[in-house]
One Martini backbone bead per residue (centre of mass of N, CA, C, O) as a GRO file, in nm:
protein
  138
    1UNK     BB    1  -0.296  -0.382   4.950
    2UNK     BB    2  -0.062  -0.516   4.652
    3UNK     BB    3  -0.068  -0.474   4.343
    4UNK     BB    4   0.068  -0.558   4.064
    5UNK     BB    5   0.083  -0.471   3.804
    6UNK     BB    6  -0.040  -0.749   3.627
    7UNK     BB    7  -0.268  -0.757   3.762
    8UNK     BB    8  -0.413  -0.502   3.686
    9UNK     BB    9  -0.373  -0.539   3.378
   10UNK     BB   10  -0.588  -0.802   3.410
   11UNK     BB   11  -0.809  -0.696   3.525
   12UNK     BB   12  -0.876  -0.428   3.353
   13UNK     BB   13  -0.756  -0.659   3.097
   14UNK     BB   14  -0.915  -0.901   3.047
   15UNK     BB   15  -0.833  -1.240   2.890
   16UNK     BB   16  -1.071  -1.452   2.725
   17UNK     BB   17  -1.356  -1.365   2.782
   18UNK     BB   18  -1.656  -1.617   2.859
   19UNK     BB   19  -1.760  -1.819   2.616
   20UNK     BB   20  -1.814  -2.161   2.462
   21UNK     BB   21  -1.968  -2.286   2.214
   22UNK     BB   22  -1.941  -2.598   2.258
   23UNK     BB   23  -1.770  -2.731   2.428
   24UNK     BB   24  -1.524  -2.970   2.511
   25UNK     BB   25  -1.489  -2.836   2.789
   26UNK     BB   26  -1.517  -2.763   3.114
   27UNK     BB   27  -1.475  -2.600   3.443
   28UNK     BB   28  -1.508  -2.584   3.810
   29UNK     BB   29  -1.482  -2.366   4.072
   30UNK     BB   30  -1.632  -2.306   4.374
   31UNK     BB   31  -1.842  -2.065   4.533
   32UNK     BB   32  -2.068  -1.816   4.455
   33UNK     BB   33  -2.186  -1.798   4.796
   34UNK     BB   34  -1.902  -1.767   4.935
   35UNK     BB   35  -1.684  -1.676   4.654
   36UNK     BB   36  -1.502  -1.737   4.440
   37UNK     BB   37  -1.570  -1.807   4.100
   38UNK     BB   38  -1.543  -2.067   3.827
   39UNK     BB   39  -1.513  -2.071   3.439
   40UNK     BB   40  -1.420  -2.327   3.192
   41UNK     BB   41  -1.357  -2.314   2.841
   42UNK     BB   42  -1.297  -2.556   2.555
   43UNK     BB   43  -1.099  -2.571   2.256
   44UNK     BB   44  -1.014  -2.890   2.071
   45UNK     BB   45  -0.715  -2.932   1.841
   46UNK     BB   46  -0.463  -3.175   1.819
   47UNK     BB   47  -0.436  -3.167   2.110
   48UNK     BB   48  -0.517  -2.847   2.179
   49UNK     BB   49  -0.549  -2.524   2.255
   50UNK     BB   50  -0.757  -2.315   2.058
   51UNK     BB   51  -0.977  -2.250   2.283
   52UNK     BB   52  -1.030  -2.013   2.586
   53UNK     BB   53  -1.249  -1.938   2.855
   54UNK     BB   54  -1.401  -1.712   3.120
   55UNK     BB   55  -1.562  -1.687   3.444
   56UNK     BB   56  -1.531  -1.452   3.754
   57UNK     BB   57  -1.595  -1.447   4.064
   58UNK     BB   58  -1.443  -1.198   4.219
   59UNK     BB   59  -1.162  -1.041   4.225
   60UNK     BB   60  -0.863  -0.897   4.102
   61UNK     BB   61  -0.711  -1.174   4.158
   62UNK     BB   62  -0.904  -1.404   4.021
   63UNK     BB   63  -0.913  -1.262   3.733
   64UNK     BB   64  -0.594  -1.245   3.680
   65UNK     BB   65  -0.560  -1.552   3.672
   66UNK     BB   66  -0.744  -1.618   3.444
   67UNK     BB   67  -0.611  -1.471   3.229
   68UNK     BB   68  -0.309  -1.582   3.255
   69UNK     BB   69  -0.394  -1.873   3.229
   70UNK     BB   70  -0.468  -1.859   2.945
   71UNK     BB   71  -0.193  -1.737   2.819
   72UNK     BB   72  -0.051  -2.015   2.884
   73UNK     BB   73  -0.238  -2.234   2.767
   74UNK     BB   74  -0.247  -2.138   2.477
   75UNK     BB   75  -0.171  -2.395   2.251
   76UNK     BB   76  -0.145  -2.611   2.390
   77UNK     BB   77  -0.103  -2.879   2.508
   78UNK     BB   78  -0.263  -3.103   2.719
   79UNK     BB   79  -0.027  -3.181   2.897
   80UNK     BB   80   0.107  -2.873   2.943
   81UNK     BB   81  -0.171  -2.798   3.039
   82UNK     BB   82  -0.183  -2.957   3.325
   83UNK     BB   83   0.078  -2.829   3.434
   84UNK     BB   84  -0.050  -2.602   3.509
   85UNK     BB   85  -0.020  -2.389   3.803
   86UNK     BB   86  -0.041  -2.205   4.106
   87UNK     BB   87   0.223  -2.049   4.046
   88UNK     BB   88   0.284  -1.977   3.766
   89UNK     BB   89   0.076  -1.761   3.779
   90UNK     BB   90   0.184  -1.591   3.994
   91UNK     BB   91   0.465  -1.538   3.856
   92UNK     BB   92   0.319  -1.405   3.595
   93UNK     BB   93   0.203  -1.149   3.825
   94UNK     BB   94   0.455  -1.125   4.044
   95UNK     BB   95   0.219  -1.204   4.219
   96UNK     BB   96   0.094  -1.218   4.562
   97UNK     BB   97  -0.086  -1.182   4.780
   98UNK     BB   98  -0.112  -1.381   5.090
   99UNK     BB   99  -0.454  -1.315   5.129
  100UNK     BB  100  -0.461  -1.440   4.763
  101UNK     BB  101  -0.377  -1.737   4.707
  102UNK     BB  102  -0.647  -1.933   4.783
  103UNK     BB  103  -0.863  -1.736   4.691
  104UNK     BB  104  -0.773  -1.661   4.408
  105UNK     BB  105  -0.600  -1.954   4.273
  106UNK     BB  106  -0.822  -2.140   4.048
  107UNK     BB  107  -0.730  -2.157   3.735
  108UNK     BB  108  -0.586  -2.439   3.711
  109UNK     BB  109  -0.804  -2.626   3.831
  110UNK     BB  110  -1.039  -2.541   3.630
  111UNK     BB  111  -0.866  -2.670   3.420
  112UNK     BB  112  -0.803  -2.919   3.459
  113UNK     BB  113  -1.145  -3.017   3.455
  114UNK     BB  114  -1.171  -2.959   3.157
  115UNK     BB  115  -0.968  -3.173   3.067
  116UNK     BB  116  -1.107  -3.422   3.187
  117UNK     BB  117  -1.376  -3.341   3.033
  118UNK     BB  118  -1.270  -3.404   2.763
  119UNK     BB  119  -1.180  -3.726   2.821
  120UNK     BB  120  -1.459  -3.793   2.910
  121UNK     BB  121  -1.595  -3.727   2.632
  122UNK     BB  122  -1.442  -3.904   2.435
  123UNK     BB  123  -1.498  -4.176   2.562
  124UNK     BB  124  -1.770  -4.160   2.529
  125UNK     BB  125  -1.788  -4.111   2.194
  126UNK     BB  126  -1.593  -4.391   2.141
  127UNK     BB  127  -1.647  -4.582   2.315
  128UNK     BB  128  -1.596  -4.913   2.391
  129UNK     BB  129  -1.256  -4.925   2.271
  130UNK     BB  130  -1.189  -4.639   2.144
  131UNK     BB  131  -1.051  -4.535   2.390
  132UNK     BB  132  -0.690  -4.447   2.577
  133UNK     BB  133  -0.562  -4.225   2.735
  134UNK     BB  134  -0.306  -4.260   2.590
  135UNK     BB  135  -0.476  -4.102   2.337
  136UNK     BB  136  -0.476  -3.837   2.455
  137UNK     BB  137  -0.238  -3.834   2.660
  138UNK     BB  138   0.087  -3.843   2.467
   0.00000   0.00000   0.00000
């Protein structure tokens, strides 16, 4: 199995490891008892990822996937960054191995979950009438 330089460099030099405590939402993805999984912390100021964090049981392409798809999303709107797939994650990294594209390439759906949990939160904060889909998501 061959993973391309930006696996490998991401893999042994992860960014954004960690937790967020008090996070605006969380985000979980696979089961650590039978393969990979993933945990996604992130923290939402403007509408926007001010800052995302992760933590990742699996292997080196899961490492790597997790880290560059940080990278992907820091900053962005909540919108752009929902829209962050596991192709762009994987494009971003060179190309994965074929045996390591399923089990390995998590972090955006664990992404997408941490925002759901942000928007799941801010409505229920906002009480009945206080916030619209449309008002998070502009």
């Amino acid at each position: 199995m061959r993973y391309t330089d930006a696996v490998r460099e991401h893999f042994l030099h992860p960014r954004n490891v960690g937790e967020i405590p008090d996070a605006d939402g969380i985000g979980s993805l696979g089961d650590p008892s039978c393969g990979d999984s993933v945990k996604v912390w992130i923290r939402v100021k403007n509408e926007r990822l001010a800052d995302i964090k992760f933590k990742v049981l699996g292997c080196p392409a899961a490492i790597a996937t997790c880290s560059v798809m940080t990278e992907l999303a820091m900053g962005k709107s909540l919108d752009d960054a929902y829209e962050i797939t596991d192709e762009q994650i994987e494009e971003a990294l060179g190309g994965l191995p074929d045996e390591k594209r399923h089990c390995s390439n998590l972090a955006a759906q664990a992404l997408h979950e941490a925002i759901r949990d942000y928007i799941v939160k801010s409505i229920q904060k906002a009480g009945p009438g206080g916030v619209e889909i449309g008002d998070v998501f502009a």
